[in-house]
C-alpha positions as CSV (number, residue, x, y, z in Angstrom):
1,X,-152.2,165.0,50.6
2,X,-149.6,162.7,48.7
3,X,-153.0,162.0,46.1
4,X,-152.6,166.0,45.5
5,X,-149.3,166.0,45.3
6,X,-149.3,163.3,42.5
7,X,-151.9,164.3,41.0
8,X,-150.3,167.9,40.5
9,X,-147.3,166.5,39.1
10,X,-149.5,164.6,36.4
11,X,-150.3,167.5,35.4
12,X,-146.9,168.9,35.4
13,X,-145.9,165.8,33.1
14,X,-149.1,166.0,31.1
15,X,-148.1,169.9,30.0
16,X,-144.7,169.1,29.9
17,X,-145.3,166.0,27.3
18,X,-147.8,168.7,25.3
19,X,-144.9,171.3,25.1
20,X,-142.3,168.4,23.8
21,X,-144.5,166.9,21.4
22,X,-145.5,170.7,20.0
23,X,-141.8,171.6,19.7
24,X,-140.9,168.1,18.0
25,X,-144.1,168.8,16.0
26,X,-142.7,172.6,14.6
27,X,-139.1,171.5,14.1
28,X,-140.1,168.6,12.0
29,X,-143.0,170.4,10.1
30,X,-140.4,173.1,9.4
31,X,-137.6,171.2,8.7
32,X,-140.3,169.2,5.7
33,X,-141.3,173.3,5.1
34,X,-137.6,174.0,5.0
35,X,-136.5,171.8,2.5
36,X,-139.1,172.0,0.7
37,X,-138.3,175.8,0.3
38,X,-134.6,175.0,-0.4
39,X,-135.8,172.3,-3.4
40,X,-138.1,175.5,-4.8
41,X,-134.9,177.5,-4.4
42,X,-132.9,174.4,-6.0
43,X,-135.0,174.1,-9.0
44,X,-135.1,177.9,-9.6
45,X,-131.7,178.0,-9.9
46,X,-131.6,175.5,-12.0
47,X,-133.9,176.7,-14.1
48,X,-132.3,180.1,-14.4
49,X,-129.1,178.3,-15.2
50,X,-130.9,176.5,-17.9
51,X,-132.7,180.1,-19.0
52,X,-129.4,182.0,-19.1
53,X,-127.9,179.0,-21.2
54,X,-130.4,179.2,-23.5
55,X,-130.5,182.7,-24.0
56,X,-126.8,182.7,-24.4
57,X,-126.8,179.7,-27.1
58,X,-129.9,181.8,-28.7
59,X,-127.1,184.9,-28.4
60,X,-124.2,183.0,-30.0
61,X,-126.8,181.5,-32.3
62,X,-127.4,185.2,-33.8
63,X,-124.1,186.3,-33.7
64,X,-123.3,183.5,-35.9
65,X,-125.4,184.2,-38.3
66,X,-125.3,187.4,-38.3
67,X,-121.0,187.5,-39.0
68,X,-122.1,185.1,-41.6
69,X,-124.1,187.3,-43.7
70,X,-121.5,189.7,-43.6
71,X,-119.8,189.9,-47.1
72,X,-116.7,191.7,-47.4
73,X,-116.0,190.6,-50.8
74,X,-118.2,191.5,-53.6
75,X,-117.9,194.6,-54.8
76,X,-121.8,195.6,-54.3
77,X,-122.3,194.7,-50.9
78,X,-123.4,196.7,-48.1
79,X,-120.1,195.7,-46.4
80,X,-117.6,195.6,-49.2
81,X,-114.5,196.5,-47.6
82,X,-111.7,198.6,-49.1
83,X,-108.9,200.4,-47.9
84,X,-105.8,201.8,-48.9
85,X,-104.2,198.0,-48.9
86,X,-107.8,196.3,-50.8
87,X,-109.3,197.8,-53.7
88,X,-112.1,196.7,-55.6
89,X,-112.5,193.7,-57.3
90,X,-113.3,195.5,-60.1
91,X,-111.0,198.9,-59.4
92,X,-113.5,200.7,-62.3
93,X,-116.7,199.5,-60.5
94,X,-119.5,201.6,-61.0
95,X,-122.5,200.7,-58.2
96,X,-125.8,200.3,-60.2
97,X,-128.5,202.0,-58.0
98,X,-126.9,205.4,-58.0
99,X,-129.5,208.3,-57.5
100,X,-129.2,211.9,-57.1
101,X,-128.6,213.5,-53.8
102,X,-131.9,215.7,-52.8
103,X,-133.8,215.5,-49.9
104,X,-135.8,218.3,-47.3
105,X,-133.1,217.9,-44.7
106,X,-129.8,217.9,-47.1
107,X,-127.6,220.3,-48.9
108,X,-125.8,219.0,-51.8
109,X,-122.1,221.5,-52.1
110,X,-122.4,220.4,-55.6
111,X,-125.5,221.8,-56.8
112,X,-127.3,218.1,-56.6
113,X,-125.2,216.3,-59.2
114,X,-123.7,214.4,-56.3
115,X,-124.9,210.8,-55.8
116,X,-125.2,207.9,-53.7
117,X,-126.6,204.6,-53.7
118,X,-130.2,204.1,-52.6
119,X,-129.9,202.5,-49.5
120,X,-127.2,205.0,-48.0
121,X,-129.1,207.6,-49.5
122,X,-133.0,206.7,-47.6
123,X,-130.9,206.1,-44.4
124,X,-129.0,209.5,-44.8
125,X,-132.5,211.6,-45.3
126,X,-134.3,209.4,-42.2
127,X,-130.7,210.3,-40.1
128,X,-130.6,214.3,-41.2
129,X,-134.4,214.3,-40.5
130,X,-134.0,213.6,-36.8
131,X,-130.7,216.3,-36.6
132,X,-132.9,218.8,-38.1
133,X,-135.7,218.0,-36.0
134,X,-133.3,218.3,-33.2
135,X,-131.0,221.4,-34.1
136,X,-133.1,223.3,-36.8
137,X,-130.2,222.8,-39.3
138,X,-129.7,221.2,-42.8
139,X,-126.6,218.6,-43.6
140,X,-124.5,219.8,-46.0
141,X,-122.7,216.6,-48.1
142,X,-119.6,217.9,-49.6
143,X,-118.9,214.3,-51.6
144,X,-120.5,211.7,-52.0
145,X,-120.2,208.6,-54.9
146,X,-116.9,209.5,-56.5
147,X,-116.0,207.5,-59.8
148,X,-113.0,205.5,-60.9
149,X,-111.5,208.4,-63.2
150,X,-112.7,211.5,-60.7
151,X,-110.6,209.3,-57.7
152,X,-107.7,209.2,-60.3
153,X,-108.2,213.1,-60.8
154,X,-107.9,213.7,-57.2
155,X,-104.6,211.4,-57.0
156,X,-103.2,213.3,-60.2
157,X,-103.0,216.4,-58.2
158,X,-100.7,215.2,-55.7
159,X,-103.2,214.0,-52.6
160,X,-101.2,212.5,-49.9
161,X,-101.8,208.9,-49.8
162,X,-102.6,209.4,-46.1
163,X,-105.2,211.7,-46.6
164,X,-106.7,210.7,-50.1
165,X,-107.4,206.9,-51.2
166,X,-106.0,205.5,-54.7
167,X,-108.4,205.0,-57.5
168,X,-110.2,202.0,-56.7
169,X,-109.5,202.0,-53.3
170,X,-111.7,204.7,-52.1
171,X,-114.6,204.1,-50.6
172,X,-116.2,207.1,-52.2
173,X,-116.5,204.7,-54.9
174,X,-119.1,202.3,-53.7
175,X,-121.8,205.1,-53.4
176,X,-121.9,204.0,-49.8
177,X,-120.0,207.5,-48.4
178,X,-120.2,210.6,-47.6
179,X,-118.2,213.2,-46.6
180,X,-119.8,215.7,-44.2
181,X,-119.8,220.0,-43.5
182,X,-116.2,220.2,-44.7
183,X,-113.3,217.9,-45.3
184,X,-110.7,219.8,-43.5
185,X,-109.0,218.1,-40.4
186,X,-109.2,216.3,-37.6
187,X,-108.1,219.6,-35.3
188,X,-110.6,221.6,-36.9
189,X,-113.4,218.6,-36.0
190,X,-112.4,219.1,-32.2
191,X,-113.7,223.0,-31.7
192,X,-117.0,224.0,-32.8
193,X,-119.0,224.5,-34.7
194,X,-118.0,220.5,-35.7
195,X,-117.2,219.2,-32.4
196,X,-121.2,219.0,-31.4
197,X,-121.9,217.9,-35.1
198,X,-119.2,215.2,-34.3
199,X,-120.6,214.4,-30.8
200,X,-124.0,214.2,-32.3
201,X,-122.9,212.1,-35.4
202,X,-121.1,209.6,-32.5
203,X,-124.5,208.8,-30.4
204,X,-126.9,208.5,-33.4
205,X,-125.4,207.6,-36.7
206,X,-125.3,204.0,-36.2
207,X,-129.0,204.0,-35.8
208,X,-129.2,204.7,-38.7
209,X,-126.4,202.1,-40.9
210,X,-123.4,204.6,-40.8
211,X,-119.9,204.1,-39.4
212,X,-117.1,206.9,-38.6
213,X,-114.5,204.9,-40.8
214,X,-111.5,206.2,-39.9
215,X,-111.1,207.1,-36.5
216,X,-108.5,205.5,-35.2
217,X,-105.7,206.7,-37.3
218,X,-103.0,205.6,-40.3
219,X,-101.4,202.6,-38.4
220,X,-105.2,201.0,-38.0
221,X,-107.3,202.5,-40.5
222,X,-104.7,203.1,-43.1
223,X,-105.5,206.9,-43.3
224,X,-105.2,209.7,-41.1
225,X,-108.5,210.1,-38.8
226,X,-111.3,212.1,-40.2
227,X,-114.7,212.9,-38.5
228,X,-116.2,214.0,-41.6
229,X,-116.7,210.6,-43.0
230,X,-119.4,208.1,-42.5
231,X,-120.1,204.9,-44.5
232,X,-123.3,203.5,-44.2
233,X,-123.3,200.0,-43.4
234,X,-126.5,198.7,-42.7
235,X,-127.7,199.0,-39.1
236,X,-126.6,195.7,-37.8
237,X,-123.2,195.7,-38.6
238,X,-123.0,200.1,-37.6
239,X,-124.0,199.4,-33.9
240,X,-122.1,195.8,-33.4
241,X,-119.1,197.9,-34.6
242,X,-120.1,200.7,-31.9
243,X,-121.1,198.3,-29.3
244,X,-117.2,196.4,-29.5
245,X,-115.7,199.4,-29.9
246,X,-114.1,198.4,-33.7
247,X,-113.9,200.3,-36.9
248,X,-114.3,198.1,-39.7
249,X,-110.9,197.9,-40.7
250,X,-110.3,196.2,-37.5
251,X,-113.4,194.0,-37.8
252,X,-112.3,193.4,-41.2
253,X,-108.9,192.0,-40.3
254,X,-110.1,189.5,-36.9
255,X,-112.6,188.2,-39.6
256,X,-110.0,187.4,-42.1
257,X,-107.9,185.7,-39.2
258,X,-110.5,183.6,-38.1
């Protein structure tokens, strides 16, 4: 009897040692799987930390170079900024790829002996392409490239200086603009027919390289706002403006204070 009775608790011991080595067993072999799992977690992180700073220094990288290729200055370039405080170097500058304004998709109001420079022009005919494809309807450019003396006529006949640029300070002159449908107001821009022509101009243009100049009125853009004009700029600098919510007079003047 005692023999039994021993011998069943040897048994008892026997299963119990099995149980505790088996649990010592899984918390060990999970506390090796755990932290190995929170060293794959570790380096993951780190690893998208080093990815994010990358692609941020790659970022900043691009910016950089893109606000240096950015040339305000010359008279010719794609960015040349004037307003009704900067003229022209030259203020009788004459830009020397002008061509005649035709296209499938464009109405000249001037019986095509408007112009514009190449570049604005291509991008203008590739932009109305997709609004006709879209709405069935032509552009109609009221003025385009406007010349040192016909700026000066304009003046001559008493144009506010709110509402119309001096000679050599318009930036009709750089073959770069356009004005769009009609010239009229900014009231008349918020009913229709212009106010889905506007709308349309806002979520597309900058695809393209063109920029709503004045839009924020006198005090920023130095002339009263006007939703007919559009100034191409190239299509990195039209959707960065977009994008940061700037219109290039207020781009122009954080770049000349930094």
């Amino acid at each position: 009897m005692k023999f039994i009775f021993k011998k069943k608790y040897f048994y008892i011991f026997i299963i119990f040692l099995l149980i505790f080595t088996f649990v010592w067993f899984c918390y060990f072999y999970f506390q090796i799987e755990n932290k190995d799992f929170e060293l794959e977690i570790k380096n993951k992180l780190q690893q998208k930390k080093i990815d994010e700073i990358k692609k941020l220094n790659e970022k900043i990288k691009k910016e950089k170079q893109f606000l240096n290729s950015i040339d305000f200055k010359t008279d010719s370039s794609l960015n040349k900024f004037v307003s009704a405080k900067v003229p022209f170097n030259d203020k009788t500058y004459i830009p020397e790829n002008l061509v005649n304004i035709s296209g499938k998709y464009i109405i000249d109001w001037k019986w095509w002996w408007q112009k514009l420079r190449k570049e604005a022009l291509q991008a203008l005919e590739k932009m109305w392409e997709q609004y006709y494809n879209e709405t069935w309807k032509k552009i109609v450019v009221v003025s385009a490239y406007r010349s040192y003396l016909y700026q000066k006529g304009i003046k001559d006949r008493w144009c506010p200086d709110n509402l119309c640029a001096k000679a050599g300070y318009s930036e009709h002159q750089s073959g770069l603009a356009v004005d769009l449908w009609a010239a009229s107001s900014n009231a008349a821009w918020q009913v229709e027919p212009f106010l889905s022509r506007y709308k349309w101009l806002k979520e597309n243009a900058y695809k393209y390289g063109f920029h709503n100049t004045y839009q924020k009125w006198l005090e920023v853009d130095t002339y009263e706002i006007e939703p007919w004009h559009w100034r191409y700029l190239g299509e990195s600098l039209a959707k960065y403006l977009l994008d940061n919510d700037l219109t290039i007079a207020e781009f122009y003047k954080e770049m000349e204070q930094h």
